[in-house]
Steps between C-alpha positions, in 0.01 A plus 500: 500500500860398633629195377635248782886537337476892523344481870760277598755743424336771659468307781884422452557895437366613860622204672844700437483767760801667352361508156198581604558791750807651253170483224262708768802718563595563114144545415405788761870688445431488084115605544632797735754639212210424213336804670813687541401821396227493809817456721741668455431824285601931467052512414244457730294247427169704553450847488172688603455829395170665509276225557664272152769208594775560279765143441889624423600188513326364169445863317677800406381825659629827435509753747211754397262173580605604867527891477844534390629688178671275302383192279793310582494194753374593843771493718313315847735583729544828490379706798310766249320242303436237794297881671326523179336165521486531896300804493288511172773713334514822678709749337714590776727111534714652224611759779482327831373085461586438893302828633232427262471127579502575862234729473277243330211480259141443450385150549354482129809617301765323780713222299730230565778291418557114500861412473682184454667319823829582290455863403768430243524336163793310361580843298468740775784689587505683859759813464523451902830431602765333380513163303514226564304572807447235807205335619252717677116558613439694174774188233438206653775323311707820460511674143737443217797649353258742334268554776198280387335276765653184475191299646247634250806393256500091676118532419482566149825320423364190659209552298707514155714233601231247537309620180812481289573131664126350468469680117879316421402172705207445352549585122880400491375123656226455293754550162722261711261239606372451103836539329629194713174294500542584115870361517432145745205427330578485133899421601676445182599757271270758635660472828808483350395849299369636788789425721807677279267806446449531880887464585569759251244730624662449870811588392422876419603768714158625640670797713607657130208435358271699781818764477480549102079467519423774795742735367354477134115468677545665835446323822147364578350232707299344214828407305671413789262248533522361163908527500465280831213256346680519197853351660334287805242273338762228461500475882244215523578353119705212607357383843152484303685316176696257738095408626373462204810301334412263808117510525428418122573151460287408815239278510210710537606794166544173255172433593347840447708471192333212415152614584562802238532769760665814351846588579387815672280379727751212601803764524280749750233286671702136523851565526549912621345402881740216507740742404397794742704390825818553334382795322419667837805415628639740278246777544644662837781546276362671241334725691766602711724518252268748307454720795911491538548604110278776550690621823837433317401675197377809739841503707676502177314792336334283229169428660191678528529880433693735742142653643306154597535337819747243532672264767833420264540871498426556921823221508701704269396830736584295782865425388565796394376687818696278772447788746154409465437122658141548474462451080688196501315348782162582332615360173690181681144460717267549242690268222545196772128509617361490127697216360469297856144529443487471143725160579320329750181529325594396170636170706181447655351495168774244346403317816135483454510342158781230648276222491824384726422744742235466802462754781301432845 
């Protein structure tokens, strides 16, 4: 059951047509790259081959399950193999696949091939040409300096750029949030503490210390993340301690103090949803700011490692290919719709718990 406070700021939260629509928006592009790999892939998605339904996608097949010689990985899209499957794996498509796919096979052994919208995956590289190559029917945002699709590249980088900000956002905020409730609360020498420890802690050189740690560790995404939480948790520390050096000689916490309410429950069910406007304030901030270290990490070769998909790195690609307007645009695009979106619905949500703010 919906309480009338958190109904009102629903209400609030649609009322805000930007908000709301940038929220719709957000929601169906993130959804879309969460199933990536149905996309925009080099595997079909379904295979049928003599009456079973194979899935590429999700499992490793070599390429005697099909007919072929070899245990390694079945290559899908080459001619031999893709007559194999076609025709119930007649002997003969190692010799001639186009004569012996034109000539057709029995209706019980026939098979088929369900392929992506983006035959491509962010690791695919098409020896066709040279590279970078420009937009066409077959690249519909052109390919990269090392001939990989860059569109099937947007869609899983936008997909690990969002992951890596909501994973950052959410852990580094919650650290953030306590630490300064912790501070405003108790004030004194605990803030005091607190405060030194955290200006010290800001004033270390994070870009060394992700240097020195990935080449001792290698690069991963994992550590990334906690190199990022570790160094951005302070983000929200002293809006929330400000809000809680204000809110705890009110009226209304003496008397819970009174009434021998714990200081838990009056730090994170009194005085945190007084202190949550300002605290979302912040949060566009954090966000964006997490998906902009990851991109500036990537562009400076200390990201994510060389072989994932990455936006910083499609910028870098684009500056370094000038003769090539097409990676830049795709980068400039795809970085200016995500954080306008991410923006205006993180404001809609600061707006909604405004008790300040009414929409009509």
């Amino acid at each position: 059951m919906m309480t009338p406070l958190a109904a009102r700021r629903l209400r609030n939260f649609r009322q805000n047509r930007r908000a709301f629509w940038s929220l719709i928006l957000f929601s169906v592009l993130f959804v879309l790259s969460l199933f990536a790999e149905l996309i925009a892939n080099d595997r079909p998605i379904v295979v049928s081959y003599r009456g079973e339904l194979y899935f590429p996608v999700y499992k490793f097949y070599p390429e005697t399950t099909f007919g072929g010689d070899f245990r390694t990985e079945a290559l899908y899209k080459d001619p031999a193999l893709q007559c194999l499957i076609k025709t119930g794996g007649r002997e003969e498509c190692w010799d001639d696949p186009e004569a012996v796919e034109a000539e057709g096979a029995t209706t019980e052994k026939a098979g088929w091939l369900l392929w992506p919208p983006i035959p491509y995956s962010y690791r695919t590289i098409n020896n066709v040409g040279s590279a970078p190559s420009a937009p066409d029917a077959n690249h519909w945002l052109g390919t990269d300096d090392t001939a990989r699709d860059v569109l099937a590249r947007v869609i899983y980088g936008f997909r690990i750029s969002v992951l890596f900000a909501l994973v950052v956002t959410v852990i580094g905020s919650a650290i953030g949030i306590a630490a300064g409730a912790v501070q405003g609360y108790f004030g004194g020498r605990t803030d005091l503490i607190v405060q030194r420890l955290m200006e010290i802690w800001s004033s270390t050189p994070s870009l060394y210390v992700i240097i020195i740690l990935f080449a001792i560790l290698g690069r991963s995404f994992w550590l990334l993340v906690f190199i990022v939480i570790l160094f951005g948790w302070p983000a929200l520390t002293g809006v929330v301690r400000a809000e809680f050096l204000r809110a705890r000689n009110f009226e209304y916490v003496r008397a819970a103090r009174a009434l021998g309410v714990s200081d838990r429950v009056i730090m994170f069910r009194h005085i945190l949803p007084n202190a949550m406007v300002a605290t979302l304030t912040m949060l566009p901030f954090v966000i964006t700011g997490a998906i902009s270290t990851l991109a500036s990490l990537d562009y400076l070769g200390y990201g994510l490692p060389s072989s994932a998909p990455s936006l910083g790195e499609l910028a870098l690609q684009g500056k370094q290919n000038l003769q090539a307007p097409w990676l830049a645009f795709t980068a400039f695009f795809t970085f200016s719709i995500m954080l306008s979106l991410l923006v205006f619905i993180f404001e809609g949500v600061r707006d909604a718990f405004d008790p300040r703010k009414t929409f009509r």
